[in-house]
N, C-alpha and C positions, 0 to 999 in steps of 0.2 A: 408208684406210678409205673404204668407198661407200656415199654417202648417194644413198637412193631419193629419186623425187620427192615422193612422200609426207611423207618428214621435214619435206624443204628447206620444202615450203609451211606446213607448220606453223611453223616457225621463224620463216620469213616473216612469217604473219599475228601472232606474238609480237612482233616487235621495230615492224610497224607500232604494235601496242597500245601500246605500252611508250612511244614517241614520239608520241603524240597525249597521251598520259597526263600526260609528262614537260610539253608543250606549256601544255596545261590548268592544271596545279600552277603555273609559271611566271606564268601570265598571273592566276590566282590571289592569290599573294602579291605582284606588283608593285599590284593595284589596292588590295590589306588594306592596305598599307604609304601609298599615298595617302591612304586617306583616315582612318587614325589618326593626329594629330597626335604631333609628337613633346614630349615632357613634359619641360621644363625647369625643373633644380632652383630653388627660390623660395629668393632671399637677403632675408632679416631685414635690412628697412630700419632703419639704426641711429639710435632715439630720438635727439634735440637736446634738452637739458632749457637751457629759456630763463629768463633770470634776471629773480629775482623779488626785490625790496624790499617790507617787510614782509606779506608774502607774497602780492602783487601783481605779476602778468608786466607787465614795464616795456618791452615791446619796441614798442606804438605809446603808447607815453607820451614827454611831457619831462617828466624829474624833476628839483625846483628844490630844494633845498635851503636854508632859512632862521632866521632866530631870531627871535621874538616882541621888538617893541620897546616901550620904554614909551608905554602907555598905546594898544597896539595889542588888538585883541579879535580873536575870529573873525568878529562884524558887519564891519569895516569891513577887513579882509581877503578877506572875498569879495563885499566889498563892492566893492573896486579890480578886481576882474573882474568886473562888472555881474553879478552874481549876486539875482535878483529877492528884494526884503527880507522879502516873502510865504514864499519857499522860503528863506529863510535862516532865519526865524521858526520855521518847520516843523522843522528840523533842528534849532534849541537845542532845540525841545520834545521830539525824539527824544533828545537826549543824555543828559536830566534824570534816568532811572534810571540810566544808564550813566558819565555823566560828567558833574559841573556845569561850562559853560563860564566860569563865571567864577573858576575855578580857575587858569585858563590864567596862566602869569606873565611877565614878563617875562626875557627870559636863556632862554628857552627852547628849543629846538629845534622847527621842523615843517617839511614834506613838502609840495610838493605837486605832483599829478601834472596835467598837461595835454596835452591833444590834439596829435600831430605834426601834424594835418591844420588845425588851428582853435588856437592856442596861448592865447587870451584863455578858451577854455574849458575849468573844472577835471571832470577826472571825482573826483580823489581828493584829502584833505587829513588829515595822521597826525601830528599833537600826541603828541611825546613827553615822558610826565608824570614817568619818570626815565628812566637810561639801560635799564633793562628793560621799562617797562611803557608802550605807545602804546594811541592813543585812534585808530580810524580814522572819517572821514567820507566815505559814499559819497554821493555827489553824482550817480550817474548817474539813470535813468529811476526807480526805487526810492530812496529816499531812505534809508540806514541807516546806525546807530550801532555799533559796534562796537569791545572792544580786543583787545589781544593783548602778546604778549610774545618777545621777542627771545628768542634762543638762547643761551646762557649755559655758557660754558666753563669749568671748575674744573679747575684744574692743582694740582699741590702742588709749592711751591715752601722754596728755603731760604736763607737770611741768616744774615751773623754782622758783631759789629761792634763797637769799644771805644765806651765813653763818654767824650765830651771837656767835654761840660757838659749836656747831661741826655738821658733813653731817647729821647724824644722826635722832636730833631733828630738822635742819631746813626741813626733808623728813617729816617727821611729822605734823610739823607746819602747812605745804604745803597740807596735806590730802594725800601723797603719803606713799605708804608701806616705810619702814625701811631699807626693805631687800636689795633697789634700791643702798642703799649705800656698799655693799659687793659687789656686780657685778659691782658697777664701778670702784671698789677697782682691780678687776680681767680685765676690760678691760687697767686701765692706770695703773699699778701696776708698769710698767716699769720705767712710768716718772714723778709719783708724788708720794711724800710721803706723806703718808696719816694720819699719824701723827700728820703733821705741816700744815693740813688745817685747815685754821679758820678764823678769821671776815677778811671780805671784797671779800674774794671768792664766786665766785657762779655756780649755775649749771644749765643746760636747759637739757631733757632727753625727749625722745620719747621712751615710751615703751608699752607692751604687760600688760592687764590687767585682771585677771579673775574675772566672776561674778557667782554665783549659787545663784538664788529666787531672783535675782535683789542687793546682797550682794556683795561686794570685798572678794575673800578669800584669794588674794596673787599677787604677780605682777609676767610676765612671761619674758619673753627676753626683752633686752635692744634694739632698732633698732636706734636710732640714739642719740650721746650723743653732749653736748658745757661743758667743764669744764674751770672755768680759777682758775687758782691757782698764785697766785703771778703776779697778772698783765698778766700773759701767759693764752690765751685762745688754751685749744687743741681738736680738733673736733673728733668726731670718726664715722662711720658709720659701717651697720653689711651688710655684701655682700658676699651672694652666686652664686661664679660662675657658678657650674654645681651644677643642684639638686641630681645630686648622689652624693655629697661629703658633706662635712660643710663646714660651711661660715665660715669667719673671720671679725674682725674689722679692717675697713682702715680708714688711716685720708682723709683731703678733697681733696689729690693730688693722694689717691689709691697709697699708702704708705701703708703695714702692721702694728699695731699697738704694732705686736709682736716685743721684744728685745731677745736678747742674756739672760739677766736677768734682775730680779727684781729690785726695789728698796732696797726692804727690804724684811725678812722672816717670817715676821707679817702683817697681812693685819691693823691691827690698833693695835699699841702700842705708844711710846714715848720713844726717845731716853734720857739713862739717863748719859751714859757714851761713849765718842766717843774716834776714834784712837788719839793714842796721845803716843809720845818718853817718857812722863816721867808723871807718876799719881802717886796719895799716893795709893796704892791699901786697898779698904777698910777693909779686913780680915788680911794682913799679917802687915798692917801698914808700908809700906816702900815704898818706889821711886821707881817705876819701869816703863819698857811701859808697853803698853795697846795697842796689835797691832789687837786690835778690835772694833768692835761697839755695846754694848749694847742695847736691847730693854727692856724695863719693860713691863711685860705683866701679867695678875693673872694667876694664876696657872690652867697647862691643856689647856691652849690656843694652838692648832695647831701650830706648827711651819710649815712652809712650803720651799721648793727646788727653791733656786732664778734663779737656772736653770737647764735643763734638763742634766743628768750624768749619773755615774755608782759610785754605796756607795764602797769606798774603806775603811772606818773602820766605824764599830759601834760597841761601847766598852765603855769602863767605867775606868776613873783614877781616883786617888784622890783630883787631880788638875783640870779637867776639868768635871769631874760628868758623867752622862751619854754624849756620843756626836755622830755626825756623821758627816763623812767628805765624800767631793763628788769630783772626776774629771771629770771635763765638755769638756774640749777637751785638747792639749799639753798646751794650753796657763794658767787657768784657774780652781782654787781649790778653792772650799769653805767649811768651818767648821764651826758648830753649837752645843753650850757649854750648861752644866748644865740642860739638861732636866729632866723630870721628869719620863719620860719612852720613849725609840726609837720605833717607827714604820717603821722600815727597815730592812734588814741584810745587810751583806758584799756579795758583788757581786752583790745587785739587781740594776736594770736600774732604773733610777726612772724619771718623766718628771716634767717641769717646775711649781711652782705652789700644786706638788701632797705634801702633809702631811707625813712630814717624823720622825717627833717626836711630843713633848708636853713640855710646858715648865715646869720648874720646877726649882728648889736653887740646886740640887747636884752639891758635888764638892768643891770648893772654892769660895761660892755666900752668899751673906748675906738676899736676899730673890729671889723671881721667876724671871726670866730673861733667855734671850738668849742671849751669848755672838757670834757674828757673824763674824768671818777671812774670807778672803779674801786672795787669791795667784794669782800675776801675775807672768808667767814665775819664778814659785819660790819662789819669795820673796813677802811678807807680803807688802800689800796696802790698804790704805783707800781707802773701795767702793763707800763710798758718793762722791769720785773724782774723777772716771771714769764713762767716758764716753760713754757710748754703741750708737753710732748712725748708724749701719747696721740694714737698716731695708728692708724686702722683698718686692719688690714693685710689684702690680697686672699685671698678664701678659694681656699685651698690647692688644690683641684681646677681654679683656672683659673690656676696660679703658670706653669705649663710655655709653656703657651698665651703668655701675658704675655711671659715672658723671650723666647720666638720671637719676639713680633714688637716686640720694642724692639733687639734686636741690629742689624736691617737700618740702624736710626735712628741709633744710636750709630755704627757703620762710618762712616755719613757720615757725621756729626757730626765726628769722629776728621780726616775727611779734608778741612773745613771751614776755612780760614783765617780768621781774625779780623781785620780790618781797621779803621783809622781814617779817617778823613776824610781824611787827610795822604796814606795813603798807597795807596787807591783810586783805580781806573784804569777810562779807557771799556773795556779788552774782559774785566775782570773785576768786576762790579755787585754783585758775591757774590749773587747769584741764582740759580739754578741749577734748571729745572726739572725733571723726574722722567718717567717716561714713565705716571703715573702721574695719566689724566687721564680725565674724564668729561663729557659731553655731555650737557644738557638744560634745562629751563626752573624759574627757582626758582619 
């Protein structure tokens, strides 16, 4: 083909265009590209959370650790680190709504924090007044009072255990608080004497346990108990029908656990003299009844109301010592001898359980004791021979609810060993927690 010159020059002056063009673009994007910086993805510096004692960052502190000696104060504690007696004056005065210092006791725990840079001087000092509740002093430029409260761990935990000589020691033996044995005194108080527990009985209990720094400092509600006492195993469980009310303990049929009354008006004594038509009575020496039940208890032991009434005498003879007598409804009178001071009057309501005297010998006793009457319709009867089996049973719309969640408690119960003293081992404490736990401040 013949290209004229005509074409060729236009072609020509195209591909000159086209390369100055291409030039320009070129020289274009290498200058954009200098001077936009390039954008480097931002990595999220990862927080360090620095440890903090009563919730105080301790990282330029020395924290010392000590216990209040006798006859040591907060004066003379920051006193030993020249702490001017003008600014120490100044801070009990700050305390005074908050905390009185002269509370502080001996056996006590406190803190205190001081400077890496300056070790004689305190910025902080934190009086713990139990193992939950601290008192902090701030010491620095502001002078402040302040408390607080540790963080409080609730696990639910479980034990079981024979009796070799009373609830008490075998809670012990077990690793479980002591205390388990009063609340179960309060749950079956109706229908065990608790007096007359002892070898060959035993117990399985599911309960509430607190921790603070990874410590036990007490046990909390009982949720589900097995006691057998005399060959009788009796179950209890704790169930709240509606969360706006309180719960009660039902046995495993969602039965109330509550009676009419008590056993007894002692959560732990020992009967030393029962009803009886005809006894040497120990003080006047002669024949007589005895249309009561004694409890031996030390002196100042609570006596407590085997059921809920209105005190119709609290008074004082020289035959009966201090007493109070209660009418529980027409059928239904009981009286309680020789205390040692009443914690009632005439006319007050009193309910099942509440603390209505202390024991004590007044009267005609030859030491501490409650002598305990009983009235049916009138006439004088032995309580150990009545029968209270009216029991409340859970209204029927919440039976389903109830059975569901005592089964989870029974399974383990079921799969619960019972142990003695004899034959308890370090890596089984019959303890057993649950994953069944919660975090936060009582």
């Amino acid at each position: 083909m013949k290209i004229n010159n005509h074409t060729l020059k236009i072609v020509c002056i195209l591909l000159i265009v086209l390369g100055v063009g291409f030039v320009f673009f070129s020289a274009f994007e290498m200058n954009k590209s200098a001077e936009t910086p390039v954008v480097k993805p931002v990595v999220a510096k990862k927080k360090v959370s620095l440890p903090k004692l009563f919730g105080i960052q301790v990282d330029s502190f020395t924290v010392e650790k000590k216990v209040i000696q006798h006859n040591e104060f907060l004066s003379n504690i920051l006193g030993s680190y020249q702490i001017d007696p003008l600014r120490i004056a100044k801070l009990v005065q700050k305390s005074k709504p908050v905390f009185n210092v002269r509370k502080m006791a001996a056996g006590k725990p406190y803190t205190l924090f001081t400077y890496k840079e300056d070790p004689t001087k305190v910025a902080y000092l934190i009086y713990e007044d139990t193992p939950i509740d601290y008192v902090v002093y701030d010491l620095r430029d502001t002078l402040q009072v302040y408390t607080g409260k540790k963080d409080v761990v609730t696990k639910t935990e479980s034990v079981a255990g024979e009796i070799s000589s009373s609830l008490y020691d075998a809670l012990q033996e077990q690793g479980a608080d002591p205390v388990l044995a009063i609340k179960l005194a309060e749950i079956y108080g109706w229908a065990v004497d608790f007096y007359a527990i002892g070898k060959g009985d035993w117990f399985k209990i599911q309960y509430e346990r607190q921790y603070v720094d990874h410590k036990p400092i007490g046990a909390g509600q009982i949720k589900a108990a097995i006691l057998s006492h005399k060959g009788k195993e009796l179950q209890a469980y704790y169930f709240q029908p509606d969360h706006a009310e309180k719960g009660f303990y039902y046995d495993e049929n969602g039965n109330s656990m509550k009676r009419t009354f008590l056993k007894a008006p002692l959560k732990f004594s020992r009967i030393t003299s029962r009803y009886t038509k005809r006894r040497l009575h120990p003080v006047q020496k002669i024949w007589k009844a005895h249309l009561g039940t004694d409890y031996a208890a030390p002196r100042g032991t609570p006596i407590i109301a085997t059921g809920s009434g209105v005190v119709i005498a609290s008074s004082y003879t020289s035959g009966n010592g201090n007493y109070v007598k209660i009418k529980h409804n027409n059928t239904y009178t009981t009286q309680y001898l020789h205390m040692s001071r009443r914690a009632v009057r005439n006319g007050q309501r009193v309910e099942q359980g509440q603390v209505i005297g202390y024991v004590g010998s007044t009267g005609l006793a030859t030491g501490p004791h409650v002598c305990y009457r009983f009235w049916k319709n009138g006439r004088q009867v032995d309580p150990l021979r009545q029968n209270f089996h009216e029991a409340i049973p859970l209204d029927k719309k919440y039976l389903a609810a109830f059975k569901a969640s005592i089964t989870s408690k029974q399974e383990q119960f079921a799969a619960l060993a019972v142990k003695d003293h004899h034959t308890l081992t370090a890596s089984n404490q019959s303890i057993e927690a649950t994953d069944d736990e919660e975090t936060g401040a009582l």
